[in-house]
C-alpha positions in Angstrom: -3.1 -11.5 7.2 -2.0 -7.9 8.3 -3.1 -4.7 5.8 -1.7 -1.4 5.7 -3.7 1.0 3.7 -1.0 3.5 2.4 -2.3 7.1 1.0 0.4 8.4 -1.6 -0.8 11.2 -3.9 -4.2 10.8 -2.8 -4.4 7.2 -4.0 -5.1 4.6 -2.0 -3.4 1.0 -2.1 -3.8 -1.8 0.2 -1.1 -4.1 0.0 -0.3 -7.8 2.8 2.6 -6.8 4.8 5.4 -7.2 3.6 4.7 -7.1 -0.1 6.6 -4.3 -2.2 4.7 -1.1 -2.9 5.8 0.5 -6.2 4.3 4.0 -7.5 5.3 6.3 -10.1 
């Protein structure tokens, strides 16, 4: 399974492609 590690904020999530990324 593919990861993406996305920085928003300066937090970090790692989330399986395709899955929805929610942040306030």
């Amino acid at each position: 399974m593919q990861y993406a590690v996305i920085l928003t904020g300066g937090k970090q999530y790692k989330v399986a492609e395709g899955d929805e990324i929610f942040v306030e």
